[in-house]
Legacy VTK file of the C-alpha trace (Angstrom):
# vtk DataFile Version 3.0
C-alpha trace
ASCII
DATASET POLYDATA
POINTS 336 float
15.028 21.617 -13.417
13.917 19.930 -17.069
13.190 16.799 -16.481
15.591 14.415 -17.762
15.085 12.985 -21.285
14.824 9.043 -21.122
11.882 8.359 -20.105
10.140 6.607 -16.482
7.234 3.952 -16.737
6.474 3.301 -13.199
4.382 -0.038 -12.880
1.792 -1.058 -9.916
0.290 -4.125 -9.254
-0.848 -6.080 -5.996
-3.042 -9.060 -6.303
-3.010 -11.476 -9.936
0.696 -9.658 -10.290
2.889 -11.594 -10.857
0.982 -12.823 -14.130
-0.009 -9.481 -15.422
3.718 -8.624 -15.095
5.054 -11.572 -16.721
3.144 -11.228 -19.377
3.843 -7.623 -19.649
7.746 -8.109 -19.338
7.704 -10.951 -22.236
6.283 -8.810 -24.408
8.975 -5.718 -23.895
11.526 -5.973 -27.141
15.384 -5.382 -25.393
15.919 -2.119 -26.930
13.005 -0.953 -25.186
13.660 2.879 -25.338
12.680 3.620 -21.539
13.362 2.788 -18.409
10.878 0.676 -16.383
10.627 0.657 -12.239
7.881 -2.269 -10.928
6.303 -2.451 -7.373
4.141 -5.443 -6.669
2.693 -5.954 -2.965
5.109 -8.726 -1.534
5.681 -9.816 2.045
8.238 -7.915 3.890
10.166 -10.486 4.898
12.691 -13.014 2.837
13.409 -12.172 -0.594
11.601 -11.925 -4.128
11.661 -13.821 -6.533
9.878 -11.857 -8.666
13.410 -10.086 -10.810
14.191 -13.907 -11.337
10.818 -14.448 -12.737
10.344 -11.555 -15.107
14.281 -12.130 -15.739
13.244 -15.496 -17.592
9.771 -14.488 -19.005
11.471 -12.027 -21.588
14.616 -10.668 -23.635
14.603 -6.985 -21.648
16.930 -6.604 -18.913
15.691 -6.808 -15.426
17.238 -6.359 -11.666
16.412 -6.065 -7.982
16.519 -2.329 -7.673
19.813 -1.229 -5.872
19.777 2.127 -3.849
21.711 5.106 -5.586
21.262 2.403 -8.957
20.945 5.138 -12.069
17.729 4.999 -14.069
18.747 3.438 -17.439
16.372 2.458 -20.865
15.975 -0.824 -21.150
16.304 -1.907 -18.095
13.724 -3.055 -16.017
13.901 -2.576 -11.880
11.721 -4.319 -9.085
11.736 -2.700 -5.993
12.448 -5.507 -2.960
10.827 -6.498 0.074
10.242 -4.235 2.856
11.622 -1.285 1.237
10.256 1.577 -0.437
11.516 2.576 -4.307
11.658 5.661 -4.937
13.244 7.897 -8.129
15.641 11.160 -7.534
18.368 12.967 -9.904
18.172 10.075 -12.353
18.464 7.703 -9.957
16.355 4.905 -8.010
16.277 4.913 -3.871
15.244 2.507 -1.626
14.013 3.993 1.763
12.920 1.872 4.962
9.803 4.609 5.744
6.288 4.418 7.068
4.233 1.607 5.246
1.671 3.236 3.070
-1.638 1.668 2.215
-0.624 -0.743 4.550
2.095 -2.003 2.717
6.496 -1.180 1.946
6.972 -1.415 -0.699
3.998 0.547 -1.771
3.232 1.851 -5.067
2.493 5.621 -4.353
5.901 6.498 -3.224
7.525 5.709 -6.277
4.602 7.338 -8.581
4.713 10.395 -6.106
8.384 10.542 -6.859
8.655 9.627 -10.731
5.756 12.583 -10.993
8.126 14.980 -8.983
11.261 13.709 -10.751
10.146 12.985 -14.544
7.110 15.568 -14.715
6.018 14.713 -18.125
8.394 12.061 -18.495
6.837 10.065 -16.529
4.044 7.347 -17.487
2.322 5.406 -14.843
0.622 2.169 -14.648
-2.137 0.603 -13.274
-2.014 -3.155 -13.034
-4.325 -5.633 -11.375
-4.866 -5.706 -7.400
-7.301 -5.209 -4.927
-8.306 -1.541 -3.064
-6.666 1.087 -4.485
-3.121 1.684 -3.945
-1.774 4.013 -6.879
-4.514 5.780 -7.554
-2.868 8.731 -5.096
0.140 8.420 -7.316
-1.593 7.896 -10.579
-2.538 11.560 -9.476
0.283 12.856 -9.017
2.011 11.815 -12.208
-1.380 13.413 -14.141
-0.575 16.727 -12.466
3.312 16.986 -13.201
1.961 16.370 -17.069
2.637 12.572 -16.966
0.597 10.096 -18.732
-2.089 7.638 -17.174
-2.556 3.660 -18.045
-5.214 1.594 -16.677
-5.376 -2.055 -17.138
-9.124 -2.816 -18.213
-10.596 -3.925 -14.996
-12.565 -6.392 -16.953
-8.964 -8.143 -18.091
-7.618 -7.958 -14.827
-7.733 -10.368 -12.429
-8.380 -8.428 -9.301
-10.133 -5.148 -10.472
-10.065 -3.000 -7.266
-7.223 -0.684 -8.152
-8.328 -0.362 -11.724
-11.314 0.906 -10.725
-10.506 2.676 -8.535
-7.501 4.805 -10.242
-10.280 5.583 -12.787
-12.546 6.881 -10.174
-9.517 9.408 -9.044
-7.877 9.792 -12.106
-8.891 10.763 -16.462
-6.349 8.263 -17.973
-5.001 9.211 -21.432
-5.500 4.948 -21.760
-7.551 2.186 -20.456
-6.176 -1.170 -22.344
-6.424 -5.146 -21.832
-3.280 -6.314 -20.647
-2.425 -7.911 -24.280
-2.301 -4.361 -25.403
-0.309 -2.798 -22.771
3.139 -3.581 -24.072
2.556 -2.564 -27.529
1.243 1.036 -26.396
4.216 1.359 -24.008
6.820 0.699 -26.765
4.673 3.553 -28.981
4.447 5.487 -25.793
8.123 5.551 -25.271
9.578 6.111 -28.561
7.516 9.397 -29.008
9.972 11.903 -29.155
7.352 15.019 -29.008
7.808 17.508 -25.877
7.984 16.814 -22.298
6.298 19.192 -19.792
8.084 19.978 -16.819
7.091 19.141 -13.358
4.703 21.795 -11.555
6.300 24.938 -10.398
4.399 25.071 -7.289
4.785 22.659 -4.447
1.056 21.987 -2.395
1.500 23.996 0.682
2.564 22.079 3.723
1.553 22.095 7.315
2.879 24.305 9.711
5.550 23.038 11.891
4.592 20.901 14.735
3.928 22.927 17.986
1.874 20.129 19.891
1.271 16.826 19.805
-2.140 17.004 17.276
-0.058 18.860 14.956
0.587 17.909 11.628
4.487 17.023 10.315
5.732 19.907 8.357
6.731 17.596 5.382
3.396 16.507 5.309
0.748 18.178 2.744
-2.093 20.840 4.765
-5.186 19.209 6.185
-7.412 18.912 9.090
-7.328 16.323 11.985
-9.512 13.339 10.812
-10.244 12.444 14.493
-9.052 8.902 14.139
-5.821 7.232 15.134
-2.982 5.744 13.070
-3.362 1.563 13.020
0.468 1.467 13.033
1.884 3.558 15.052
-1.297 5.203 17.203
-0.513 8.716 16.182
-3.249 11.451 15.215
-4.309 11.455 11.810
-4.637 14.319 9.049
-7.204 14.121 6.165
-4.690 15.955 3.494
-5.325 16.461 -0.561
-2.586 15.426 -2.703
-3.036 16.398 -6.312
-6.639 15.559 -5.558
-6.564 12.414 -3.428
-7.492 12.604 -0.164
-5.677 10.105 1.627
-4.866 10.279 6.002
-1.434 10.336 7.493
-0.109 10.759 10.350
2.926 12.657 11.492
5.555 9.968 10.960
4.495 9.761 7.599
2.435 6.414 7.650
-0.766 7.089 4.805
-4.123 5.061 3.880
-6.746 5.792 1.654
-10.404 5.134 2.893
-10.212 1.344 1.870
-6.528 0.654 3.427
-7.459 2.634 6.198
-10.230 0.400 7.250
-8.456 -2.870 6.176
-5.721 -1.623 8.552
-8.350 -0.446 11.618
-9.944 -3.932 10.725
-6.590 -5.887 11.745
-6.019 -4.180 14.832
-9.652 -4.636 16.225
-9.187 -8.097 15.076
-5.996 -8.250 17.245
-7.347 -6.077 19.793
-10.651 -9.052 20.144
-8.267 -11.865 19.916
-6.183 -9.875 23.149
-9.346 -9.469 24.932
-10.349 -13.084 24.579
-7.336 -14.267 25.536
-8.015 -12.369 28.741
-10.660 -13.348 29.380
-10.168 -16.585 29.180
-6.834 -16.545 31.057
-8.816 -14.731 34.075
-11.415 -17.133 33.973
-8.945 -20.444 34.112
-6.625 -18.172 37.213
-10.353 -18.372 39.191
-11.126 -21.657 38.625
-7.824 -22.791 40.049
-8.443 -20.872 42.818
-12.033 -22.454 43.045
-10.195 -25.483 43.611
-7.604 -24.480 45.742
-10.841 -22.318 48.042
-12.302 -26.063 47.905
-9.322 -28.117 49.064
-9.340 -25.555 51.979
-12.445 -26.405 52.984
-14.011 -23.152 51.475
-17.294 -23.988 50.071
-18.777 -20.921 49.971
-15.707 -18.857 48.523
-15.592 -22.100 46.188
-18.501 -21.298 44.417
-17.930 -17.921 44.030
-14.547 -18.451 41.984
-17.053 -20.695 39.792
-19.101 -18.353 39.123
-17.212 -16.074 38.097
-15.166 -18.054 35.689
-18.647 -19.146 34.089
-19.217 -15.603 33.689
-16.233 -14.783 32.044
-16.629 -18.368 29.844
-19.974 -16.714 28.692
-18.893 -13.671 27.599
-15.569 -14.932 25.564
-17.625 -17.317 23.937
-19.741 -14.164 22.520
-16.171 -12.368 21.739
-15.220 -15.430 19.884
-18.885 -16.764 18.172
-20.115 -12.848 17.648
-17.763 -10.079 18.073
-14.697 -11.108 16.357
-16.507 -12.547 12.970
-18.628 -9.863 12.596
-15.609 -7.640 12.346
-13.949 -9.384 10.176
-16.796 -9.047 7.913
-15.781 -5.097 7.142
-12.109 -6.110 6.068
-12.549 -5.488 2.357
-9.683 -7.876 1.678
-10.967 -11.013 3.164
-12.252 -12.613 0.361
-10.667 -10.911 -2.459
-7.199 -11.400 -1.392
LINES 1 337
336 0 1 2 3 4 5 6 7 8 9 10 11 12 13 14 15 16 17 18 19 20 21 22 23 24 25 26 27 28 29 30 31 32 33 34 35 36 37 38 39 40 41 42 43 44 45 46 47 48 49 50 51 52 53 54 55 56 57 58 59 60 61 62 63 64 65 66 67 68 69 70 71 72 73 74 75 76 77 78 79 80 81 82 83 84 85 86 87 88 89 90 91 92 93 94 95 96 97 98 99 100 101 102 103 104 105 106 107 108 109 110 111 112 113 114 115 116 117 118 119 120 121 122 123 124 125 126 127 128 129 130 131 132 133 134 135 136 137 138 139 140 141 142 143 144 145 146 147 148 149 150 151 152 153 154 155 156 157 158 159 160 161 162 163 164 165 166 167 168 169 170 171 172 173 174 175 176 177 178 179 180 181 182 183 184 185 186 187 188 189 190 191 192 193 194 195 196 197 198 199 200 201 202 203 204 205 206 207 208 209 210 211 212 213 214 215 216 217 218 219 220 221 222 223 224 225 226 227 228 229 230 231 232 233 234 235 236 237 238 239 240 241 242 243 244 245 246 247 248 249 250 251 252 253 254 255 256 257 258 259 260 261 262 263 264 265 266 267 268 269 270 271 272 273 274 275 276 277 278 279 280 281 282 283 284 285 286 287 288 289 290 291 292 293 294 295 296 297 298 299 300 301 302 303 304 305 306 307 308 309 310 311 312 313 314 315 316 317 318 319 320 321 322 323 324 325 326 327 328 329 330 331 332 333 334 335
């Protein structure tokens, strides 16, 4: 099917976005020939203010993206909290699915999509924000004959997904953020041929016959040997358009750097549930020290203590060794 004619700029950002997209929406002129669909990292619960902010910061129409909503030019969607945007038959979705790269909404999905919808139609974008959700999308939109933008990672404010979309992907542009709006507007009024999307669909895992089998919607791999930080299922190591990214069977996905941002969480809550047992334990048997010593049960007494100052000893090395020291690998704790 030709790809329909208007054409998609799907934007990403996580981290510093809310500026970089301000200052990208100002500069948009109302007429802007192309429709625009935004995902920015945002908490999944309450609601964003984000469509209110960009509203004011320019003269180009934007909105909270609505599910079955068509895909118009000059209108500018943001997809909303806990929910993941997604484009179809000229029009936007919003889906409740598996986080990916740790997050819904994520920006993947809706690149994925645009690239399967729009082919070369579609133009993807790159904003500020930390690891390097996007780049698996960014991919995707290259191979259906879509165009790649980069925000310079020296203009942005966070430059992990900059760089890291140009590691995975040859971008037809790497500009400064003060540039980005004219090159969209020159981007979107060129009129010159639109490929279609590829013919060929990657091939897809067999359907499930065990449990370490792989979900037939989900692209061919091989078990990575590690479990899902969500949802503890198996994980597959699959290519798409390039990427390697894991996912497991339900459909959550990572790259390497969400993957062990995510594993980093749940060892941190995995340390903080082991100290709390320990701890716990070692408070039950010095009650029972005392109750052994208002008995008149020396002997059993001092056994309860000891114990609990065994147990003290080794939650204070969960909590004074263990548990900073893993922190230490989450790539996100100091770069937000």
């Amino acid at each position: 099917m030709a790809p329909p004619r208007v054409r998609l700029i799907v934007v990403g950002a996580s981290a510093g976005g809310v500026e970089a997209l301000t200052a990208l929406v100002r500069a948009l002129p109302a007429d802007f020939p192309a429709a625009v669909a935004i995902v920015l990292h945002v908490a999944s619960s309450g609601t964003s203010l984000l469509p209110a902010i960009l509203g004011r910061a320019g003269s180009i129409r934007v909105q909270a993206a609505r599910d079955g909503q068509a895909v118009e030019a000059g209108c500018v969607v943001v997809a909303p909290p806990d929910q993941h945007l997604t484009v179809l038959d000229g029009q936007y979705l919003l889906r409740h699915g598996p986080r990916e790269n740790g997050h819904r909404p994520a920006i993947d999905p809706l690149f994925a999509s645009a690239a399967d919808a729009y082919g070369g139609a579609a133009i993807g974008v790159i904003l500020t924000g930390a690891l390097d959700d996007g780049a698996a999308g960014l991919a995707a939109i290259k191979v259906g004959g879509g165009l790649a933008v980069v925000q310079d990672p020296d203009d942005a404010l966070y430059s992990g997904m900059p760089v890291n979309a140009l590691a995975r992907v040859e971008p037809d542009h790497v500009v400064p953020l003060v540039e980005l709006a004219p090159l969209l507007v020159e981007l979107a009024r060129d009129d010159g041929p639109m490929t279609e999307p590829p013919p060929d669909p990657p091939p897809r895992a067999q359907r499930p016959g065990s449990e370490l089998d792989a979900s037939p919607g989900m692209p061919a791999g091989e078990a990575a040997g590690l479990s899902c930080p969500e949802c503890g299922g198996s994980l597959w190591y699959v290519d798409e358009n390039g990427t390697f990214r894991f996912r497991c069977r339900i459909g959550h996905a990572y790259s390497d750097q969400s993957l062990l941002r995510e594993h980093g969480r749940s060892l941190e809550a995995a340390l903080w549930t082991a100290l709390r047992a320990l701890e716990e334990r070692a408070a039950l048997l010095r009650r029972m020290a005392s109750r052994a010593a208002d008995a008149g049960r020396a002997s059993l007494a001092g056994d309860f203590r000891t114990g609990a100052a065994e147990l003290d000893k080794q939650a204070a090395v969960v909590r004074d060794h263990i548990v900073p020291t893993a922190l230490e690998s989450d790539p996100e704790a100091v770069s937000g």
